[in-house]
C-alpha positions as CSV (number, residue, x, y, z in Angstrom):
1,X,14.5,7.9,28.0
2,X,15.5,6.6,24.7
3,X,15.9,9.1,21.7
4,X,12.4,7.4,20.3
5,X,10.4,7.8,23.3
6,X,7.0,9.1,22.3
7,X,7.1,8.5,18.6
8,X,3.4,6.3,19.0
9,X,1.9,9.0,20.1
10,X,3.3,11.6,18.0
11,X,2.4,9.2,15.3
12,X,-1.3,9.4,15.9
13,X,-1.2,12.9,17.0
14,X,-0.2,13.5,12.8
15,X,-2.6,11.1,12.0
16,X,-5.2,13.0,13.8
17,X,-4.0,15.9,12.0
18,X,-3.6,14.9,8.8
19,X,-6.7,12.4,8.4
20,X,-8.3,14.4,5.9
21,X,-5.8,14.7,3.8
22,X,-4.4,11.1,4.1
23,X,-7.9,10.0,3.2
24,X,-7.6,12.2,0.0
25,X,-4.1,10.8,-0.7
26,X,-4.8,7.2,-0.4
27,X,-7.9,6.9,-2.1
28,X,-7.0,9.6,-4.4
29,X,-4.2,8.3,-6.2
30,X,-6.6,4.7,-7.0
31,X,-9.1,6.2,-8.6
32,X,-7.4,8.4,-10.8
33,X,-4.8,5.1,-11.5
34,X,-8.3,3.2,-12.1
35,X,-10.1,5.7,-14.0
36,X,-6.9,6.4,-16.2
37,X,-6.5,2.7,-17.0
38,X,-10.8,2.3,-18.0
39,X,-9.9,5.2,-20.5
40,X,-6.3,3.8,-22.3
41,X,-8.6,0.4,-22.2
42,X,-11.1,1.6,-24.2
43,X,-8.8,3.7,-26.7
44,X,-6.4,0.6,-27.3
45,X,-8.5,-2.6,-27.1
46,X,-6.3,-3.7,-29.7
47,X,-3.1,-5.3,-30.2
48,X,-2.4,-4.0,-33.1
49,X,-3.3,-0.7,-31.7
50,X,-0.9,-1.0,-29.2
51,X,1.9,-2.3,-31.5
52,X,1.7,1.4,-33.5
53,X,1.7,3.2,-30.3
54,X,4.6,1.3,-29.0
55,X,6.3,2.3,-32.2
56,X,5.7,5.7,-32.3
57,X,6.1,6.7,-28.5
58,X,9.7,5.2,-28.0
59,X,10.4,6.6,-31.5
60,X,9.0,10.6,-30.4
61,X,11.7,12.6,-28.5
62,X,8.9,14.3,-26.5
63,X,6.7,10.8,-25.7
64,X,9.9,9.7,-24.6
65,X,11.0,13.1,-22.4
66,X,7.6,12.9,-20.9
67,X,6.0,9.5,-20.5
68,X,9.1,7.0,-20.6
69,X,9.3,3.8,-22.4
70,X,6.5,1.4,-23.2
71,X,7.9,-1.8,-22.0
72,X,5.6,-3.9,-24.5
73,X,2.7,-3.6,-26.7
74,X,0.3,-5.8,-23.7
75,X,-2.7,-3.5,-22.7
76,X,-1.3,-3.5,-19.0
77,X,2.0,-1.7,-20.5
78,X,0.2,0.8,-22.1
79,X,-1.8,2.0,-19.3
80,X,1.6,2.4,-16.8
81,X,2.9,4.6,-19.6
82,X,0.2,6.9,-19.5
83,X,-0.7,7.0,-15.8
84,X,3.0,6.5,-14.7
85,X,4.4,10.1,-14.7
86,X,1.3,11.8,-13.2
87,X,1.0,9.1,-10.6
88,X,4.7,9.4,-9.4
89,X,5.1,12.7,-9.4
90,X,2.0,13.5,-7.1
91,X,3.9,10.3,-4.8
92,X,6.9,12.6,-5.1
93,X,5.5,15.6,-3.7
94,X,2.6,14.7,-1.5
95,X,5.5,12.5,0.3
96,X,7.8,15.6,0.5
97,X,5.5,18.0,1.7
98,X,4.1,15.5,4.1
99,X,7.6,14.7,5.8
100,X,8.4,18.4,6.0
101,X,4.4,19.7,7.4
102,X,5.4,17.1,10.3
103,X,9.1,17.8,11.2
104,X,10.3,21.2,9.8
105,X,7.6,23.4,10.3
106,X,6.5,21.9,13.7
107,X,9.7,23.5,14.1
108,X,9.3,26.6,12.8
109,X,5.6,27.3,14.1
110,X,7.0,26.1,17.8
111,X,5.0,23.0,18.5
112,X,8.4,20.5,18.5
113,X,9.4,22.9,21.0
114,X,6.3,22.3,22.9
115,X,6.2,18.7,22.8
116,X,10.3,18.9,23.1
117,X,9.1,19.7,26.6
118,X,7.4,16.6,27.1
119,X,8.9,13.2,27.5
120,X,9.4,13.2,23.6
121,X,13.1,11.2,22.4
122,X,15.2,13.3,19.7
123,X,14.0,11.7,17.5
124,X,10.7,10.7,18.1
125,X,8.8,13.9,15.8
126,X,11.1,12.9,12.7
127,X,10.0,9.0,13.1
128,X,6.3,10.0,13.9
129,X,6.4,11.9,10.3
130,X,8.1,8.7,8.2
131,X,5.6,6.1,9.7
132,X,2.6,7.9,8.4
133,X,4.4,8.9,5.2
134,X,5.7,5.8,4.7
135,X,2.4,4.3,5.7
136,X,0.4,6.4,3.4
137,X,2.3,5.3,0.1
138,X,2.5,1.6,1.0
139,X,-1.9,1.8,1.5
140,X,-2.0,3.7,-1.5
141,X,-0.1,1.3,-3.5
142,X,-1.7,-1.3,-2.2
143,X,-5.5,0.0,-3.2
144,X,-3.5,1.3,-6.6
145,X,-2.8,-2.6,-7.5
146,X,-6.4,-3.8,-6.4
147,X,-7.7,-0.7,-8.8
148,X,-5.7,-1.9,-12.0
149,X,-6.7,-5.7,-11.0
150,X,-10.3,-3.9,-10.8
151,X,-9.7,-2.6,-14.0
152,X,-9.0,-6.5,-15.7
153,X,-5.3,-6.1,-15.6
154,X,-2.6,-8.6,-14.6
155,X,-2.6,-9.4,-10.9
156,X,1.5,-9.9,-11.1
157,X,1.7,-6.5,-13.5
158,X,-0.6,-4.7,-11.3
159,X,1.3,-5.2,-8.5
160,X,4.7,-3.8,-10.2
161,X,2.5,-1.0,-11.7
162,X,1.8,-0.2,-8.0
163,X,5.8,0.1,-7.3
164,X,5.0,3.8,-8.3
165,X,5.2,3.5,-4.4
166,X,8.8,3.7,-4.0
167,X,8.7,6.8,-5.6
168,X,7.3,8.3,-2.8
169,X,9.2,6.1,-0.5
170,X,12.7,7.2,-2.2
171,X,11.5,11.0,-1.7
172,X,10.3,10.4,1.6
173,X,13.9,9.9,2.5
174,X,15.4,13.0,0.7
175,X,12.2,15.1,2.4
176,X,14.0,13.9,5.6
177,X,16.8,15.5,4.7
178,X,16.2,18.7,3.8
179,X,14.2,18.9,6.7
180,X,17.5,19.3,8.5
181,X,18.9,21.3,5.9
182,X,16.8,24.7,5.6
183,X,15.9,26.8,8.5
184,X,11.9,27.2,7.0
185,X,9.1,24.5,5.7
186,X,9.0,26.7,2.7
187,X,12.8,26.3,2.1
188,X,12.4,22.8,3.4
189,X,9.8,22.2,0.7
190,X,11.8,24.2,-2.0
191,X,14.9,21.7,-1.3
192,X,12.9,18.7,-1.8
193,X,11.0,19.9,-4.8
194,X,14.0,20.8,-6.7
195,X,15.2,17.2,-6.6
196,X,11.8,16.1,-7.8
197,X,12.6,18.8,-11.2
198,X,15.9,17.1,-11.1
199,X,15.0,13.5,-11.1
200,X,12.9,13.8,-13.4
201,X,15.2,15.6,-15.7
202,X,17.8,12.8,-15.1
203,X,14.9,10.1,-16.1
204,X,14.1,12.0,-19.0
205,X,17.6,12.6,-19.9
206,X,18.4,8.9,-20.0
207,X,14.9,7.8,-21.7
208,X,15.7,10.5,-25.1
209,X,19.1,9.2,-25.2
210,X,18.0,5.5,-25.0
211,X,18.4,3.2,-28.6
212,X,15.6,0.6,-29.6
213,X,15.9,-3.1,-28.3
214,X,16.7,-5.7,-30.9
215,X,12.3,-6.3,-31.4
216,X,11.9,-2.9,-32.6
217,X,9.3,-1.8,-29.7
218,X,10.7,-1.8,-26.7
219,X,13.3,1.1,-25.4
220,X,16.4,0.5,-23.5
221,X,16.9,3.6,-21.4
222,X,20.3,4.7,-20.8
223,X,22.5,5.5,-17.4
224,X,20.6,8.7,-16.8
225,X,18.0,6.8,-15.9
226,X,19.4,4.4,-13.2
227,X,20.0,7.5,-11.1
228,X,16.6,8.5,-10.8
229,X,13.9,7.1,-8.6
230,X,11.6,8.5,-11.1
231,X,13.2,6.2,-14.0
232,X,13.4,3.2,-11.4
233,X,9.5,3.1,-11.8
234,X,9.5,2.4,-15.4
235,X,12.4,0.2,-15.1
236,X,10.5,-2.8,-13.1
237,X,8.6,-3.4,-16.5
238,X,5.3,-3.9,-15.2
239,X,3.4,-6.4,-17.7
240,X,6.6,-7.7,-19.7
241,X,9.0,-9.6,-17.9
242,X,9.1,-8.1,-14.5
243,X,12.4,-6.7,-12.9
244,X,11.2,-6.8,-9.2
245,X,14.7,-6.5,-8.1
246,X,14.5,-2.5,-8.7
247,X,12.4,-2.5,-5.9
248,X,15.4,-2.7,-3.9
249,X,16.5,0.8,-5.0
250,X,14.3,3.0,-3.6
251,X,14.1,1.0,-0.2
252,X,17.7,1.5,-0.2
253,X,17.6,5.3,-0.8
254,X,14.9,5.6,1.7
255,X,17.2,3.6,4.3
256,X,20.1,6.0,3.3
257,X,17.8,8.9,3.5
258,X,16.9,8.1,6.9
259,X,20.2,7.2,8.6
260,X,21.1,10.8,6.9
261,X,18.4,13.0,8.5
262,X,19.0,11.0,11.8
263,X,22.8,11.9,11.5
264,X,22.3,16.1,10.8
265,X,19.8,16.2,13.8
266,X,22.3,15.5,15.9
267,X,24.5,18.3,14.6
268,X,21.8,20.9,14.7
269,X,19.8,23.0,17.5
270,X,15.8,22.3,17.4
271,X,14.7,25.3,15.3
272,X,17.7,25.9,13.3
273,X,18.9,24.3,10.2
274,X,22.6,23.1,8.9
275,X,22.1,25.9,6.3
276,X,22.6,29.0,7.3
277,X,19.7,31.5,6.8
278,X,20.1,34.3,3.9
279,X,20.5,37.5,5.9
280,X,17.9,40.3,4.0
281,X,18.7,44.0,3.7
282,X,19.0,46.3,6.3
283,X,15.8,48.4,4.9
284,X,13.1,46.9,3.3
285,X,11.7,48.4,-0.3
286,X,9.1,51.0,0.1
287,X,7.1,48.3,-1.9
288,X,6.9,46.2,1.0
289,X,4.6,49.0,3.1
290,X,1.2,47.9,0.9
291,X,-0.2,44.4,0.9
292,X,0.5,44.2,-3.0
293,X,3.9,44.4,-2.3
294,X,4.3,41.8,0.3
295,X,2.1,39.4,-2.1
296,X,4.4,40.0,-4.8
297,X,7.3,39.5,-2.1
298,X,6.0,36.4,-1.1
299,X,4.6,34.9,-4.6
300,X,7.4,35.9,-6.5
301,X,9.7,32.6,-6.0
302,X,6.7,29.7,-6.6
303,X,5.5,31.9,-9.7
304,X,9.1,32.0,-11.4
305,X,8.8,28.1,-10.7
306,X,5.5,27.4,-12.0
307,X,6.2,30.2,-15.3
308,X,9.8,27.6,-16.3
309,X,7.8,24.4,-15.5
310,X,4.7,26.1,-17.9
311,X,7.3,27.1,-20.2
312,X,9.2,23.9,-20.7
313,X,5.9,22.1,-21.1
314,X,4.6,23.8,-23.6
315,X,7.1,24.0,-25.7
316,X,7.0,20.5,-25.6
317,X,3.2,19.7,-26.1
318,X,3.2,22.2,-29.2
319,X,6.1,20.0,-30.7
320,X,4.1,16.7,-30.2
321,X,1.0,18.2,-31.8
322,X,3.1,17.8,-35.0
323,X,3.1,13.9,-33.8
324,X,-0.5,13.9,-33.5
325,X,-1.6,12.1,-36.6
326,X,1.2,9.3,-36.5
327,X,0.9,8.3,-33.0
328,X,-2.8,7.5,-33.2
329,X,-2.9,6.6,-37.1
330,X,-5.1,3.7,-37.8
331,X,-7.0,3.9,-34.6
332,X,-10.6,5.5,-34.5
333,X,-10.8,5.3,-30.7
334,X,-8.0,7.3,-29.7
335,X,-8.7,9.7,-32.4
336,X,-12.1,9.8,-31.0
337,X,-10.9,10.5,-27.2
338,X,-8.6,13.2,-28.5
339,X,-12.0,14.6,-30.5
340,X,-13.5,14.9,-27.0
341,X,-11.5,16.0,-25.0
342,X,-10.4,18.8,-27.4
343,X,-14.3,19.7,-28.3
344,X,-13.7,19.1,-31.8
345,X,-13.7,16.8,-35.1
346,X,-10.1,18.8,-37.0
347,X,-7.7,16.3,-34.5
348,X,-4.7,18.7,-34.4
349,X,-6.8,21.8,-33.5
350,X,-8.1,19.3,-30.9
351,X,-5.1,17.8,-29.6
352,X,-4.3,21.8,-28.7
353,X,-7.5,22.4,-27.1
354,X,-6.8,19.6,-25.3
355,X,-3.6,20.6,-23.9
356,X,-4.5,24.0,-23.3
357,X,-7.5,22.7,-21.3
358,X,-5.0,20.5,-19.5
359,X,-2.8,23.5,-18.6
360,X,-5.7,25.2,-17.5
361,X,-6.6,22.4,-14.9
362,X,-3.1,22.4,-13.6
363,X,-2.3,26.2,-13.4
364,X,-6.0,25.4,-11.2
365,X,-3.9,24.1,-8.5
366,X,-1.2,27.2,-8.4
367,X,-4.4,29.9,-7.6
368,X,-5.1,26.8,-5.1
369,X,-2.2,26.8,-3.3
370,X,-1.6,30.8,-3.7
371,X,-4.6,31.2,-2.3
372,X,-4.5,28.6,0.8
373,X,-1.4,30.3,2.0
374,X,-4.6,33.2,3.4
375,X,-4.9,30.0,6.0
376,X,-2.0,29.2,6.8
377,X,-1.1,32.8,7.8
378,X,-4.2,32.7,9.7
379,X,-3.5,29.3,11.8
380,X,-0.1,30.8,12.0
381,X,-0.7,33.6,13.9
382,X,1.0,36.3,11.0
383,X,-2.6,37.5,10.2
384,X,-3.6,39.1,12.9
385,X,-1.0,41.5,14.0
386,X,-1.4,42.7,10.1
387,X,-4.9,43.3,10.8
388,X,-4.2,45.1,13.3
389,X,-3.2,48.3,11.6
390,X,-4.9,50.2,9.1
391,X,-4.9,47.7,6.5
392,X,-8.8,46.1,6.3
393,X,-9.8,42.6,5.6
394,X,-11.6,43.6,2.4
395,X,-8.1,44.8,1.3
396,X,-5.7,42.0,2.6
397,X,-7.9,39.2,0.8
398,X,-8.8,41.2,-2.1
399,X,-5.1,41.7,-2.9
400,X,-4.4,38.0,-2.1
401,X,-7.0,37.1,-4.5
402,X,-5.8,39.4,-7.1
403,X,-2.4,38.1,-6.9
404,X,-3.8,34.5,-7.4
405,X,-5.4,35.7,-10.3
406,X,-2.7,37.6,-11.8
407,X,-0.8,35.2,-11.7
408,X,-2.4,32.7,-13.1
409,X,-3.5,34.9,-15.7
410,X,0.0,35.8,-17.1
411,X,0.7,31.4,-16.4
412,X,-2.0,30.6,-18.8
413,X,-0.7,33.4,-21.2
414,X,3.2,32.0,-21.2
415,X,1.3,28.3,-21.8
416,X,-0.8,29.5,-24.8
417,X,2.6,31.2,-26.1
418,X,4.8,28.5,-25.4
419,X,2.5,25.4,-26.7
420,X,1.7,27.9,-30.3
421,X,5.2,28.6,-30.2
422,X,6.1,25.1,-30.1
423,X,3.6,23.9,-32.9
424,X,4.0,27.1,-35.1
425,X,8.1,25.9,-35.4
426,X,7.0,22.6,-36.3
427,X,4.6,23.7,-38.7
428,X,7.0,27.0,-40.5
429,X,4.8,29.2,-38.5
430,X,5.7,30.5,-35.3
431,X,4.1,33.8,-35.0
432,X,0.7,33.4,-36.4
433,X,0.1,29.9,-34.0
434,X,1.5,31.9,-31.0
435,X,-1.0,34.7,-31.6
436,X,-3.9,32.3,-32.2
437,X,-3.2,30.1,-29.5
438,X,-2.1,32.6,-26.9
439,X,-5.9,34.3,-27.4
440,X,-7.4,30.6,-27.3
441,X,-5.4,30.2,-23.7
442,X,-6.8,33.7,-22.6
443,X,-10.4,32.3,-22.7
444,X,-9.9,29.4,-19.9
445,X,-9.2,32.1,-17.4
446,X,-12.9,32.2,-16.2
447,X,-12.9,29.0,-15.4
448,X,-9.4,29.6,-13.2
449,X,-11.9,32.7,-11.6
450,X,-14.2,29.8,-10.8
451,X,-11.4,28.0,-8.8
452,X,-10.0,31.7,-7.2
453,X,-14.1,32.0,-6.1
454,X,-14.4,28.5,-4.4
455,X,-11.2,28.5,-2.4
456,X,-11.9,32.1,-1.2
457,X,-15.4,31.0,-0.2
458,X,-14.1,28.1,1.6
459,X,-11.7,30.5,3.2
460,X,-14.7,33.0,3.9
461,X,-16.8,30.9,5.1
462,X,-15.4,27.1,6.4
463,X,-11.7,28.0,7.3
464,X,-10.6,24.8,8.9
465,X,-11.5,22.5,6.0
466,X,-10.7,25.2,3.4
467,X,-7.5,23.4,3.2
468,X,-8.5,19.6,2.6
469,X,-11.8,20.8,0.7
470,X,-10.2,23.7,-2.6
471,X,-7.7,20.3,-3.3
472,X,-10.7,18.0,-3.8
473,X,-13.1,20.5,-5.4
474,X,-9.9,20.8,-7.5
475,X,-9.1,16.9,-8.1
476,X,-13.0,16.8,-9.1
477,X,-12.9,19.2,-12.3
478,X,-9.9,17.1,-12.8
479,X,-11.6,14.0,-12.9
480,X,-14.5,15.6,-14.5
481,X,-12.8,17.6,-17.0
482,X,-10.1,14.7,-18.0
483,X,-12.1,11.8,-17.5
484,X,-15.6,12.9,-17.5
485,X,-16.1,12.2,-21.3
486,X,-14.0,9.1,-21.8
487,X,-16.1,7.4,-19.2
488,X,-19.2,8.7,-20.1
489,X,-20.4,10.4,-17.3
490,X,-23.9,12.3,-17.8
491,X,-24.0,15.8,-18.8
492,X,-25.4,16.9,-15.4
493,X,-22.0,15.3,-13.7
494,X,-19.8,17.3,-16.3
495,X,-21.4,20.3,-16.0
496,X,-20.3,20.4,-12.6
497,X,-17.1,21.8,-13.3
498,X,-16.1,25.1,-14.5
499,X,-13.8,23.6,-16.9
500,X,-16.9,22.1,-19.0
501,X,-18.4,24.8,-20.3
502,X,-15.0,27.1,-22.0
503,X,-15.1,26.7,-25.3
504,X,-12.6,24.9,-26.7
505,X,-10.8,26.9,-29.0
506,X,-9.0,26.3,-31.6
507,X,-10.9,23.3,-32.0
508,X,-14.5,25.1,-32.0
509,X,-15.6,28.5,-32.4
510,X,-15.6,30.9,-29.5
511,X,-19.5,31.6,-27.9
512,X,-19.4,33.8,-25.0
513,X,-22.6,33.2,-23.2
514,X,-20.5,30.6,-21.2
515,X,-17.3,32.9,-20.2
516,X,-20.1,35.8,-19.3
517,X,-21.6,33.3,-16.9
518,X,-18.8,31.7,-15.3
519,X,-17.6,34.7,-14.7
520,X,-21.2,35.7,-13.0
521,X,-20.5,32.5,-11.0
522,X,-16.7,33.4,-10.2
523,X,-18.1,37.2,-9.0
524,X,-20.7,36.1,-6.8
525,X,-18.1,33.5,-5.1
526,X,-15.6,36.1,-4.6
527,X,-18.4,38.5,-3.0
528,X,-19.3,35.3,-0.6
529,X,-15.9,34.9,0.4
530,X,-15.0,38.3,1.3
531,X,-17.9,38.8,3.3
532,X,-17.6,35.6,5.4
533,X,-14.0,36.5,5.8
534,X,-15.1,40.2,6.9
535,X,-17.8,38.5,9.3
536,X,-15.3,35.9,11.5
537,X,-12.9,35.8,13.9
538,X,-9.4,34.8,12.9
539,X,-7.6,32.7,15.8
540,X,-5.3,34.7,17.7
């Protein structure tokens, strides 16, 4: 028996498993590309458009932090620097998680030890996870090129538009890795994350520090940039003179990456990892003995993660809001996209409303995952031997819900402060903006209860495809609530999400007919959920 034996069936055994959220992945990451490239299309139709936003976006510190270089003023250029970031880093992570959901915690939850016992190679579990991984981005790039073609862009530009792919190949390989490193999928995940944060901190390290090329548009990044796959992206030039040899680099990371994880199996026991587990204390806190405690326990590390990230971005958004006026001076149709997507005609206050709507979206996806971690207790066995005592399953859910909703409460609070913070220096001043705009972010909670209301429903009431389904209810307002207006959906398609109907403040007045009802909405999905939940079994 070779140390591969029984990778192809492995392979579809995670295919089997993960066809739901491949599907999502795959076809996902297309039609956001697509839809993102209609919109810049219709808000730059012209050259000279372009031409001042090229100008002003390798000229603003914060375009450039954020978005990278425009490699040239064609339409095709424009649309990779506003899709590229958002694009990549969901190729980042989906990659990561993905690698470590099929090697680390197979591990952890027992089944590698199961199918160890089986006539399954060494190496066979670790293999199974990078063909599908690396399957998944190569399809997804693939139908990412077609989309931008679809779109009337480039064939040759689409394609190196779609190289966004080796991003998720390059992390693929470091996932690998610290599969072999940590001794949990959580710490596994952690690992791989934190070299996401520092990639792109390398990328936009090397981006602010680049100097203008001799025409006056394009950016020449410097070295920080060549050591991050997230900078390699935006170094093939899609739609200006392609580099294609860059594509080179990430295969050759994920080659490395590979040969790597191969090389610590061997040193390690199935189960443990190379890094040594962090012994806890003897006794644990008396804050441990109520279910608030242990959510606070186990919430504590991804919420001081999200609160930085939150922090750092908007500080950053409320600096560019001072940038506003220049980047999109002389051109009605981005000022007009900004005007809907902020609610409102005053373009600053808009621009805000925007970003604070934005913020709201995303901070969507931490009550998301907060909340999904119910079912993966629940499929992991944990749940039930908590049951078990004296603690009910009106309490356990209830406190996991309000823990999701806490948090994202005080999330959306520390974005409002941050991105008024940010402007209110710009502008001389920083108190009055932080006050105003930390009661504007205060108002999109309902919308967030809306969120907290569907996943617990799901959880209530369809538990296995709770997972797959909250992530695509949630890439759905996304759509909806980024995109909805700039391709003019109808109203009825709009209304669909939560998102649509919080007022957009600063940029309108407040009216609170809408908050009362969504949170109407929010109540009577939170009563559904915890009475499915109460009503179930929960696997043993």
């Amino acid at each position: 028996m070779s140390a591969f034996t029984g990778t192809g069936r492995l392979t579809r055994l995670a295919l089997r498993r993960d066809r739901i959220r491949l599907a999502i992945w795959t076809l996902g990451s297309p039609l956001i590309g697509y839809a993102l490239a209609e919109s810049v299309a219709s808000i730059y139709p012209e050259e000279q458009n372009r031409i001042g936003y090229a100008e002003v976006a390798n000229t603003s510190v914060v375009a450039r932090a954020f978005n990278g270089p425009v490699a040239s003023t064609d339409l095709g250029a424009v649309v990779v620097t506003e899709t590229y970031l958002t694009l990549a880093v969901l190729a980042a992570l989906l990659s990561t998680f993905a690698v470590v959901r099929h090697t680390r915690q197979n591990e952890e939850t027992g089944r590698a030890e199961l199918l160890g016992a089986a006539a399954v190679g060494r190496y066979a579990l670790l293999t199974a996870a990078l063909v599908v991984v690396v399957g998944a981005n190569v399809l997804s790039g693939a139908l990412l090129a077609l989309a931008f073609v679809g779109a009337g862009l480039p064939a040759a530009g689409s394609v190196a538009a779609a190289a966004i792919v080796g991003v998720g190949l390059a992390f693929t390989g470091a996932a690998a890795v610290t599969a072999q490193l940590s001794v949990t999928s959580r710490g596994a995940n952690a690992l791989a994350s934190a070299t996401v944060g520092v990639a792109f901190l390398l990328r936009a390290t090397g981006d602010v520090l680049g100097q203008p090329a001799a025409d006056g548009v394009r950016l020449v990044s410097a070295w920080p940039t060549w050591l991050s796959p997230l900078g390699w992206g935006t170094q093939i030039r899609a739609f200006d003179d392609e580099r294609w040899w860059v594509l080179t680099l990430p295969v050759a990371l994920l080659v490395a990456g590979v040969a790597g994880a191969y090389a610590l199996a061997e040193r390690r026991d199935l189960g443990a990892g190379l890094l040594a587990a962090r012994r806890g204390p003897a006794r644990a806190t008396a804050g441990l003995l109520s279910p608030a405690g242990l959510t606070w326990r186990l919430h504590r590390g991804a919420l001081t993660g999200w609160a930085v990230a939150v922090a750092v971005l908007g500080l950053a958004m409320g600096l560019a809001g001072n940038e506003v006026d220049d980047m999109i001076a002389d051109n009605p149709a981005a000022a007009e996209a900004i005007a809907q997507l902020g609610g409102g005609a005053e373009l600053v206050d808009a621009f805000l409303a925007a970003m604070l709507g934005l913020f709201a979206l995303t901070i969507g996806a931490y009550v998301v995952q907060a909340l999904l971690r119910v079912r993966g207790d629940e499929s992991d066995g944990i749940l039930e031997p908590l049951l078990a005592t004296a603690v009910s399953r009106y309490r356990w859910l209830g406190t996991q819900v309000a823990g999701a909703v806490l948090g994202a409460l005080a999330l959306m609070l520390l974005a409002g402060a941050t991105t008024g913070l940010g402007y209110g220096l710009a502008v001389g001043d920083p108190v009055g903006w932080t006050v105003d705009l930390t009661g504007a972010a205060l108002l999109r909670l309902p919308a967030l209860l809306v969120v907290a209301g569907v996943v617990t429903a799901l959880l209530g009431a369809l538990p296995r495809l709770s997972v797959a389904s909250s992530w695509a209810v949630l890439i759905v307002f996304l759509l909806l609530g980024q995109l909805g207006a700039a391709l003019d959906l109808p109203q009825a398609a709009l209304n669909l999400s939560p998102y649509t109907h919080v007022p957009s403040v600063p940029a309108v007045d407040v009216t609170v007919l809408p908050l009362v009802v969504l949170t109407a909405v929010a109540a009577a999905l939170l009563a559904l959920g915890l009475t499915t939940f109460r009503r179930r079994d929960t696997p043993t």
